[in-house]
N, C-alpha and C positions, 0 to 999 in steps of 0.2 A: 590930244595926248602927243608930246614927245617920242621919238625915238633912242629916247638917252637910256640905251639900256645894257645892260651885261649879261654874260649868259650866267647859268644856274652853277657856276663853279664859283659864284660868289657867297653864295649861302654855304659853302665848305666851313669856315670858322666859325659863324655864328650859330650855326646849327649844331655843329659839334659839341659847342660849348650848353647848350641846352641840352640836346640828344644821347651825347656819345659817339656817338656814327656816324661815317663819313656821307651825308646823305646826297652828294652828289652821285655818288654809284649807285644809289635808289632807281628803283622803278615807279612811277605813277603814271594813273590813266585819268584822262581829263572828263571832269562830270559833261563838259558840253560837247565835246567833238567826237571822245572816245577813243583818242589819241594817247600811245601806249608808247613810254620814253622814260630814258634818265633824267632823272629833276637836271643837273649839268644840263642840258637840251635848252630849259626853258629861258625864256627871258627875262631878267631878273630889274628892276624897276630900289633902284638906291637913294636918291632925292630927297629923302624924310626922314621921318624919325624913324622910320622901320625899312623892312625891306618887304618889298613883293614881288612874287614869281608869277607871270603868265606863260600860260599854252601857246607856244611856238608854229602853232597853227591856227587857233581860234582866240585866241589872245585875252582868253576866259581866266580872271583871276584864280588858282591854285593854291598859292599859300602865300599868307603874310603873317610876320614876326615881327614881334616891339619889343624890346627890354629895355629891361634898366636897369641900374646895377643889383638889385636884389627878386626881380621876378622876369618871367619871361611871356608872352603872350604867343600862341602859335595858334592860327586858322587855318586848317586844312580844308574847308567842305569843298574845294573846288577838287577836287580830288576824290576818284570814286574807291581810290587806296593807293595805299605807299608799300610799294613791296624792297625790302632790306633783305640782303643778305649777308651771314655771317661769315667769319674765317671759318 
């Protein structure tokens, strides 16, 4: 693996556009480490056709997004939750 990566304020636009919400201000905790952070934090992996976020600690895939212009795919299970908060 590369280290060609960005952090988790790159999932701001794409996620928005699926979600609504800013989900870089999110909280998740990572299924393998147990490491408790804003998705912004994590290390974001752009190279493809989609994007994926790893654990900035245990480098445990988190979540990865494909679209295309009329669906969206999002895999959370690296994540043992995504805490959002509202205005």
């Amino acid at each position: 693996m590369t280290d060609m990566w960005t952090d988790g304020n790159a999932l701001a636009g794409p996620m928005q556009e699926v979600l609504s919400i800013d989900v870089t201000a999110a909280v998740g905790r990572c299924v393998a480490c147990g490491r408790t952070g804003p998705i912004a934090e994590t290390r974001v992996y752009d190279h493809a056709p989609g994007l994926v976020a790893r654990c900035p600690v245990c480098d445990q895939v988190l979540l990865r997004m494909v679209r295309c212009p009329r669906r969206a795919w999002l895999d959370l299970r690296g994540l043992t939750y995504l805490q959002v908060a509202f205005p």
